[in-house]
Each structure stands twice: as C-alpha cells, then as structure tokens.
Biopython code that builds the backbone (N, CA, C, O; Angstrom):
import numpy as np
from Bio.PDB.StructureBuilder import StructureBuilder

atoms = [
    (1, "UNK", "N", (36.363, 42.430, -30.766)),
    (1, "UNK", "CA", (36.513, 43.308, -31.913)),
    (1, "UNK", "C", (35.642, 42.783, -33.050)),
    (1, "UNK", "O", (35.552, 41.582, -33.304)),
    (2, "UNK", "N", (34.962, 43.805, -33.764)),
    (2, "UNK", "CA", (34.132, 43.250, -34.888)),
    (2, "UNK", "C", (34.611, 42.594, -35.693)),
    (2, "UNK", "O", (35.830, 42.476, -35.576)),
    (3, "UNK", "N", (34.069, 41.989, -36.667)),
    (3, "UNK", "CA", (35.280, 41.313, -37.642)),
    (3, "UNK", "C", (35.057, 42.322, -38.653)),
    (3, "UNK", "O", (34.039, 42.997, -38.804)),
    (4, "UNK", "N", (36.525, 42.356, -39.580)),
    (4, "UNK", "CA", (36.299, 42.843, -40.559)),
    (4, "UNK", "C", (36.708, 44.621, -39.642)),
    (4, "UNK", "O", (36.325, 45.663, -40.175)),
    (5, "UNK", "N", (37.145, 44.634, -38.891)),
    (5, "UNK", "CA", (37.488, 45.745, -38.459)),
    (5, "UNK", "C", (39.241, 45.829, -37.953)),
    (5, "UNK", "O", (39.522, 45.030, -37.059)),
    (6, "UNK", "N", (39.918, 46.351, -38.249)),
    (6, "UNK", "CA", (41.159, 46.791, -38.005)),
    (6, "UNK", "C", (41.631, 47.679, -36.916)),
    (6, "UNK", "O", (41.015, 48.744, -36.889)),
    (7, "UNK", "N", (42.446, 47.561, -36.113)),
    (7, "UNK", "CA", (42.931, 48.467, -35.136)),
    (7, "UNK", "C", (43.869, 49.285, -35.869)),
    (7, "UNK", "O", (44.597, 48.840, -36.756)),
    (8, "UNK", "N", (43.828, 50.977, -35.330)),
    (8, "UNK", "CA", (44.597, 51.309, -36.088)),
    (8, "UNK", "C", (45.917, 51.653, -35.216)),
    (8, "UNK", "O", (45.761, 51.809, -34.005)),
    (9, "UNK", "N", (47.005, 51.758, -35.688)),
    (9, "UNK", "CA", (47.940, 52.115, -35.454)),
    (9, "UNK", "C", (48.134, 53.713, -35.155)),
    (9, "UNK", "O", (47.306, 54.574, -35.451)),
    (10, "UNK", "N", (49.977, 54.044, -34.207)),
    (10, "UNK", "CA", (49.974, 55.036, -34.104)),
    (10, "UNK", "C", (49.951, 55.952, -35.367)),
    (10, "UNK", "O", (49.307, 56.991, -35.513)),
    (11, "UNK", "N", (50.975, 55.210, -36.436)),
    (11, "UNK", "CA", (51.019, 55.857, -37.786)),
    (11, "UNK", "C", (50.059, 56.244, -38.423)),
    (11, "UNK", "O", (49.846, 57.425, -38.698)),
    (12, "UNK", "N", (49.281, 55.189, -38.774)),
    (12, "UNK", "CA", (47.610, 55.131, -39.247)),
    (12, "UNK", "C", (47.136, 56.428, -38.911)),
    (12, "UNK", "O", (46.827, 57.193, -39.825)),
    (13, "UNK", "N", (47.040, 56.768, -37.759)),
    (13, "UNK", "CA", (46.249, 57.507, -37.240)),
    (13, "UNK", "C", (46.868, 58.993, -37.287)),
    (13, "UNK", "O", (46.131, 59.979, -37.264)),
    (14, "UNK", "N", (48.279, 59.090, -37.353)),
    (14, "UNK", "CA", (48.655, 60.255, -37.452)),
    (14, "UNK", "C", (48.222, 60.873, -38.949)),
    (14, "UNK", "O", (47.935, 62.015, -39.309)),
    (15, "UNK", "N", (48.273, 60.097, -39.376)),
    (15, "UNK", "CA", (48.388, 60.056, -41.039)),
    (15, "UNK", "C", (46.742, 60.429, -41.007)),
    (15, "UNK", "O", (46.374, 61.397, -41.673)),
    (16, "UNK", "N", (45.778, 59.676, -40.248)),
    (16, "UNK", "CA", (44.374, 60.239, -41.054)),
    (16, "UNK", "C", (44.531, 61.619, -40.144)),
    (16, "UNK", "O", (44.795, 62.658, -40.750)),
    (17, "UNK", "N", (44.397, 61.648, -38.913)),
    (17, "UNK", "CA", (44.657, 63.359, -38.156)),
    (17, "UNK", "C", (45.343, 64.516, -39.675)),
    (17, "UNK", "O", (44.837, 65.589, -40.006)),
    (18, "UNK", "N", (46.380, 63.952, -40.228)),
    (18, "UNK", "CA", (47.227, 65.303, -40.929)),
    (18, "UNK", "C", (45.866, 65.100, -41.816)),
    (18, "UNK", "O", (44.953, 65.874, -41.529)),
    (19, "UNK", "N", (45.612, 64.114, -42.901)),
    (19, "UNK", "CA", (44.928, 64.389, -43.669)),
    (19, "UNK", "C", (43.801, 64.860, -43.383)),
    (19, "UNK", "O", (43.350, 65.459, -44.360)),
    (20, "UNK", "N", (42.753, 64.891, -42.038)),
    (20, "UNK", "CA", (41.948, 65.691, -41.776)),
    (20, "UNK", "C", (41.978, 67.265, -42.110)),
    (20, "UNK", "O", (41.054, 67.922, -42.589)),
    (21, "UNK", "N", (43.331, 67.740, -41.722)),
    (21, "UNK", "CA", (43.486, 69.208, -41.528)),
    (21, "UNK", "C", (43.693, 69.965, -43.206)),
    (21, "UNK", "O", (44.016, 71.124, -43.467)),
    (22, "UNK", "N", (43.441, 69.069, -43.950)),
    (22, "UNK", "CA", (43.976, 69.901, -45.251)),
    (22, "UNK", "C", (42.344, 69.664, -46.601)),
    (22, "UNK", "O", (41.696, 68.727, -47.067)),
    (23, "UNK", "N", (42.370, 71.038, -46.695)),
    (23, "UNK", "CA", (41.134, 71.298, -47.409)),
    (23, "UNK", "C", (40.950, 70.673, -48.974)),
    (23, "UNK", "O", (39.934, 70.482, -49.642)),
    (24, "UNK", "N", (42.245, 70.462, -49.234)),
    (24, "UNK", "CA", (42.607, 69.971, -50.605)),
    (24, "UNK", "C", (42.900, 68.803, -50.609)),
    (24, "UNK", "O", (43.035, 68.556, -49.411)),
    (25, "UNK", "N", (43.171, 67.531, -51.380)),
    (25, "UNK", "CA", (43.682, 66.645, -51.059)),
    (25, "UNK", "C", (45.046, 66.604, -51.882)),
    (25, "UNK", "O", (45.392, 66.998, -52.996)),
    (26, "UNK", "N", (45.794, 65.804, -50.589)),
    (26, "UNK", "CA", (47.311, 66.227, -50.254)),
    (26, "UNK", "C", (48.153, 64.876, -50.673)),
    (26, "UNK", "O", (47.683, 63.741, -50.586)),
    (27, "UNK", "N", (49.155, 65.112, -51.027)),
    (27, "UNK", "CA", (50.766, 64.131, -51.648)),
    (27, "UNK", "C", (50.980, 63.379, -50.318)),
    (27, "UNK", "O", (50.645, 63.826, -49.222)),
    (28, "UNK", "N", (51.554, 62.230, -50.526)),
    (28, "UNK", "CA", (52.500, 61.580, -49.527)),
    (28, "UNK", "C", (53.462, 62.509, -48.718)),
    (28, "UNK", "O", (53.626, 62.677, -47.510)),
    (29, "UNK", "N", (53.975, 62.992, -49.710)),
    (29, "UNK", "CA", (55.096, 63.988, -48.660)),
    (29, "UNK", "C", (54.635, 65.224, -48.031)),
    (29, "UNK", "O", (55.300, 65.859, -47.212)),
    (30, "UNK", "N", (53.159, 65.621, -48.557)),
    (30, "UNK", "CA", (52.381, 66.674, -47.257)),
    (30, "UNK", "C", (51.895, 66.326, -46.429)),
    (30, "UNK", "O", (51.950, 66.951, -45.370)),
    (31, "UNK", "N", (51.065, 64.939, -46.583)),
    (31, "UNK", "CA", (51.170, 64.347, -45.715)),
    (31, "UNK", "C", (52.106, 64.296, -44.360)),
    (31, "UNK", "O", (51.939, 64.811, -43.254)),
    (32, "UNK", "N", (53.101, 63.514, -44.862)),
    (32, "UNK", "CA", (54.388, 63.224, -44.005)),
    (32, "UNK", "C", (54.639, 64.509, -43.131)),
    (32, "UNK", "O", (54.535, 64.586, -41.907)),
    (33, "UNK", "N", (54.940, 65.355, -43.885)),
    (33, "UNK", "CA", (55.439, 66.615, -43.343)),
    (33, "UNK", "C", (54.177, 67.566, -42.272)),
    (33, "UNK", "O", (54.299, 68.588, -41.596)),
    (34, "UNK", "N", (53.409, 66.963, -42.447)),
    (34, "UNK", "CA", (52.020, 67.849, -41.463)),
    (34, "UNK", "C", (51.957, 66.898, -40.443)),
    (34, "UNK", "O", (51.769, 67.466, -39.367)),
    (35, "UNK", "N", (52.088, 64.907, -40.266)),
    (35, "UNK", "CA", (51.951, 64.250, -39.373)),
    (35, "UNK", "C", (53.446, 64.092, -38.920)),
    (35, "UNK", "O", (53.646, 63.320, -37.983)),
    (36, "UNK", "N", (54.907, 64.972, -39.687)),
    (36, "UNK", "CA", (55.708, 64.825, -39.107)),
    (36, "UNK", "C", (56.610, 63.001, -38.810)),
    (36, "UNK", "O", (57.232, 62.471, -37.890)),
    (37, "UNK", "N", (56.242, 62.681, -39.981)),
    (37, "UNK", "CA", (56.375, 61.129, -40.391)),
    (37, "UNK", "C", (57.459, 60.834, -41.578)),
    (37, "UNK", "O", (57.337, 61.322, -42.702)),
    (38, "UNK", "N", (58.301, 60.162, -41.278)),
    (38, "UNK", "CA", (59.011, 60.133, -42.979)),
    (38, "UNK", "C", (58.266, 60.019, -43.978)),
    (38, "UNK", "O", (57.122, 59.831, -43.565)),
    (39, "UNK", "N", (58.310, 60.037, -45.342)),
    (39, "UNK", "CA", (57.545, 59.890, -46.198)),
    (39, "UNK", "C", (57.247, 58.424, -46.874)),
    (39, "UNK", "O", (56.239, 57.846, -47.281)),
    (40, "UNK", "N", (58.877, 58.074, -46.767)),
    (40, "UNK", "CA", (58.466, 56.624, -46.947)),
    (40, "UNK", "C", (57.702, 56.006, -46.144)),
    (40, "UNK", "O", (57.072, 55.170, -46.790)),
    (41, "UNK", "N", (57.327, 55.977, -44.645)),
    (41, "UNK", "CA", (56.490, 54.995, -43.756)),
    (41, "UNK", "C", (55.075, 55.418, -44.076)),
    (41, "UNK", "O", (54.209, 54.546, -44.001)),
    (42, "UNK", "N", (54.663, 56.880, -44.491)),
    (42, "UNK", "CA", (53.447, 56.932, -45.397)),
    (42, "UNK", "C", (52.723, 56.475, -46.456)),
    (42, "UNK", "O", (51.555, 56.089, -46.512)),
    (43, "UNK", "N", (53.698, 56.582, -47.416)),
    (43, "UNK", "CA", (53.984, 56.089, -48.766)),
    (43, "UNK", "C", (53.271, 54.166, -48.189)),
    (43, "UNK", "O", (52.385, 53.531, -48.761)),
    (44, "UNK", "N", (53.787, 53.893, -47.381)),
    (44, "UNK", "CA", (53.721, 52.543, -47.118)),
    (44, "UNK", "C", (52.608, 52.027, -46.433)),
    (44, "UNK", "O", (52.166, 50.881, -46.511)),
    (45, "UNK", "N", (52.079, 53.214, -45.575)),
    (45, "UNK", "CA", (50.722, 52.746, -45.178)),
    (45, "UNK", "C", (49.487, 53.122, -45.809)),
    (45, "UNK", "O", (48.489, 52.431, -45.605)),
    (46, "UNK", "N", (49.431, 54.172, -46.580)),
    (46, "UNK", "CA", (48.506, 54.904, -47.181)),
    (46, "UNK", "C", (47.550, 53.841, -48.399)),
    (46, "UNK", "O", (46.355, 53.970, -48.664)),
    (47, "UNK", "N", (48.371, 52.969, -48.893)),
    (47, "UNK", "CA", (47.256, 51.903, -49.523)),
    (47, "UNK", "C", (46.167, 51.042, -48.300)),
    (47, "UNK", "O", (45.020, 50.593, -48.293)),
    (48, "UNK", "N", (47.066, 51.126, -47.557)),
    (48, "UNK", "CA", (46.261, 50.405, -46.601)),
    (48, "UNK", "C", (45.095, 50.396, -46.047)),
    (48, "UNK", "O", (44.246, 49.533, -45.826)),
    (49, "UNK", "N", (45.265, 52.203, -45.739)),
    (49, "UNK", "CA", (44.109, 52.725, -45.202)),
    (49, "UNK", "C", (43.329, 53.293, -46.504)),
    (49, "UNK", "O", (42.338, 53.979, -46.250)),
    (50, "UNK", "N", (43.644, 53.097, -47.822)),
    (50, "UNK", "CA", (43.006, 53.320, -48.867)),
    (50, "UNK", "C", (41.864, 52.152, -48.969)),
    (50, "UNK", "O", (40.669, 52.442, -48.908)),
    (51, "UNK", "N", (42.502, 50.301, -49.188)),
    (51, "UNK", "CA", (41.650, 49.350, -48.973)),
    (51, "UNK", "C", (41.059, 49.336, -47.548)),
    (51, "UNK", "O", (40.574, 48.231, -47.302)),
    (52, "UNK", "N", (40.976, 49.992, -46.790)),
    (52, "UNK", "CA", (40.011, 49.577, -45.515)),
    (52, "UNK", "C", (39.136, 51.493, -45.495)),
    (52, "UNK", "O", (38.879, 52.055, -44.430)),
    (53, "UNK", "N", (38.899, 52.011, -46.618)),
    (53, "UNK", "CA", (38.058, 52.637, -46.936)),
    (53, "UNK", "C", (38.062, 53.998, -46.338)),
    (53, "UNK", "O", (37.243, 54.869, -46.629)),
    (54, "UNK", "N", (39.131, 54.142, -45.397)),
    (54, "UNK", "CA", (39.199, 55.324, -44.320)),
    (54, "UNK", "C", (40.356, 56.699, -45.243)),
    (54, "UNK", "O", (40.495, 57.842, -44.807)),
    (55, "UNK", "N", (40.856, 56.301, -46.197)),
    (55, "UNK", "CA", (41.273, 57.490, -47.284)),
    (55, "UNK", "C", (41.063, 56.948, -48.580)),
    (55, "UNK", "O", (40.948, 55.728, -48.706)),
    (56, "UNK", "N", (40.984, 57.883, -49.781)),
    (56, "UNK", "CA", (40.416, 57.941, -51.155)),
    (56, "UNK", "C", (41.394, 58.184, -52.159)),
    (56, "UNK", "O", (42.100, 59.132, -51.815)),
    (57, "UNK", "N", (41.693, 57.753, -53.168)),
    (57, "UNK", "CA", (42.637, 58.189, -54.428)),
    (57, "UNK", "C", (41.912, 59.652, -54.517)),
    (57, "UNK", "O", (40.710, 59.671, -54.253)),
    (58, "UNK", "N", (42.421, 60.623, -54.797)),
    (58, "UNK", "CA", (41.794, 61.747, -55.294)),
    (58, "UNK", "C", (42.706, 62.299, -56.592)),
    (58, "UNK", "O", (42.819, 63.508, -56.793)),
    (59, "UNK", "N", (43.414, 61.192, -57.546)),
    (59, "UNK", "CA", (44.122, 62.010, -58.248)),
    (59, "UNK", "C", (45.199, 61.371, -58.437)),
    (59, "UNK", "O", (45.388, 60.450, -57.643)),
    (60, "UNK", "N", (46.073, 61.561, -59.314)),
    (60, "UNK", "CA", (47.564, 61.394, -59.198)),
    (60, "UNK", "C", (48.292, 61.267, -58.346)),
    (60, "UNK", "O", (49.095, 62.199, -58.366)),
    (61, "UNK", "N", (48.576, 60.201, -57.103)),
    (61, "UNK", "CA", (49.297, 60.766, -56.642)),
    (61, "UNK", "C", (48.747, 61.977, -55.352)),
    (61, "UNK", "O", (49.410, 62.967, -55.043)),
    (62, "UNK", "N", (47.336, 61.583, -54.709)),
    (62, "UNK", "CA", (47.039, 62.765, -53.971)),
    (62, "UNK", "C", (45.863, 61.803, -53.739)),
    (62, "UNK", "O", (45.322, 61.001, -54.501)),
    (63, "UNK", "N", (45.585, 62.190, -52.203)),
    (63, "UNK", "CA", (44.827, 61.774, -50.771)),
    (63, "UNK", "C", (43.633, 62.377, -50.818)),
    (63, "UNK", "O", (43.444, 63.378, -51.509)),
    (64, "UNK", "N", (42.957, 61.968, -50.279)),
    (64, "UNK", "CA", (41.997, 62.907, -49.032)),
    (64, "UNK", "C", (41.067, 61.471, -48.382)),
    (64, "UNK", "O", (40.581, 60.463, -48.895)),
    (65, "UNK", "N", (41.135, 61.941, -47.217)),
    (65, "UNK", "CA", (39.939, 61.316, -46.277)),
    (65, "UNK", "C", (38.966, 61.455, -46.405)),
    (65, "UNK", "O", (38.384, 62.418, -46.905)),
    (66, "UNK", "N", (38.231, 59.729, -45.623)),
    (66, "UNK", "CA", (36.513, 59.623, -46.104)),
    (66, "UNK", "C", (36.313, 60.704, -44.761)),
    (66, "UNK", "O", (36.943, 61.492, -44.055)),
    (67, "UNK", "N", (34.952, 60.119, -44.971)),
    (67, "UNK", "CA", (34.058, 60.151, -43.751)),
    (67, "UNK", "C", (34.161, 59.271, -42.679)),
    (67, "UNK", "O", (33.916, 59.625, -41.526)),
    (68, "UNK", "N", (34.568, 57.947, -43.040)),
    (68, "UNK", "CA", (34.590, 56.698, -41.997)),
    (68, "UNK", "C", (36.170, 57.384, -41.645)),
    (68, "UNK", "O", (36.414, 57.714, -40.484)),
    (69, "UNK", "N", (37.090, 57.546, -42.611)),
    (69, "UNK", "CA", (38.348, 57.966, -42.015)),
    (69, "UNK", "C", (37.871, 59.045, -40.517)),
    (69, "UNK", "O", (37.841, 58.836, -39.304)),
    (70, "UNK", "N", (37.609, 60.020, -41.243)),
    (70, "UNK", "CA", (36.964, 60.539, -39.851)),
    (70, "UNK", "C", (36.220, 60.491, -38.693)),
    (70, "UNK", "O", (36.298, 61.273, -37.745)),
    (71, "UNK", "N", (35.409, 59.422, -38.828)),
    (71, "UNK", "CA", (34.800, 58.627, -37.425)),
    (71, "UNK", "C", (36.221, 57.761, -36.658)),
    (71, "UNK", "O", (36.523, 57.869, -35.469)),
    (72, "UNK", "N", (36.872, 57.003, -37.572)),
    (72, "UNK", "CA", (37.566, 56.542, -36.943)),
    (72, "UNK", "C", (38.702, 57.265, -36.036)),
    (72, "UNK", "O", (39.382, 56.653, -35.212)),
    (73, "UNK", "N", (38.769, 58.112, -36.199)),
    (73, "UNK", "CA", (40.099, 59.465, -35.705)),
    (73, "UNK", "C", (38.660, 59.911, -34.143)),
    (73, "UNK", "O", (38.629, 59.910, -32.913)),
    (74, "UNK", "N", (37.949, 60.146, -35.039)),
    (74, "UNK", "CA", (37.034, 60.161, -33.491)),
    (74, "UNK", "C", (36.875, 59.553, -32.224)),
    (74, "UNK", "O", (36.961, 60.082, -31.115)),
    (75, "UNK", "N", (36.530, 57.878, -32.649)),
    (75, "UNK", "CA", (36.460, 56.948, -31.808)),
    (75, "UNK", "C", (37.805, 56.870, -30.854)),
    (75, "UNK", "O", (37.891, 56.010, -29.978)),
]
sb = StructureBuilder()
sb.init_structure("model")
sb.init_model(0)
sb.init_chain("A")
sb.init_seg("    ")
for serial, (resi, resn, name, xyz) in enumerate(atoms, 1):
    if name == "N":
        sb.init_residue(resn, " ", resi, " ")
    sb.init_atom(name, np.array(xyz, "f"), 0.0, 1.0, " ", f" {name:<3s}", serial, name[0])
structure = sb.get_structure()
C-alpha cells in the first residue's frame, strides 16, 4: 500500500457513494439518510474523509465530494 494512503472502509465509502449522488452539497443527516447510515456514525467519519481530501466543507454544516473522493469510489 502506498504510504500516505488509507483504506477505506465500508462506511467511508457508503458515505462518499451517497455524496456522489447529490447535485448540491448535502448535511450529515442527508447524507445518512441516502447511505442509509445513522447520522451520528457520519457525523463521525466525515472529518476524516474531509482531512484525507476525498470530501470538502462547502458551507455550514454541508458536504460535497472532491474529485479524488470520486476516483476513490471508483477504484
């Protein structure tokens, strides 16, 4: 594994999949509710995948996915 690279999880990944599908960028709890995830276990990973560059602050309180988020949902 490269360094400096992270495996992602099932959560992780559900979480960038929902945020793929939404044109706007979306709350923790739309999130949750589109990957079908409590909100708190979102709430909890979503910095995460914020510092490893694969989702973006867009706001108050509101998401959206990079581009690398989206390669990685690819791979």
């Amino acid at each position: 594994m490269p360094c400096g690279s992270k495996k992602l999880d099932d959560t992780a990944i559900n979480i960038l999949k929902a945020l793929a599908t939404f044109t706007q960028p979306a709350s923790c709890k739309e999130i949750a509710e589109k990957a079908g995830l409590d909100v708190r276990k979102v709430t909890g990973k979503i910095r995460g995948l914020v510092n490893q560059g694969l989702v973006e602050k867009a706001g108050e309180g509101k998401y959206r996915i990079t581009d690398k988020g989206k390669e990685a949902i690819k791979a």
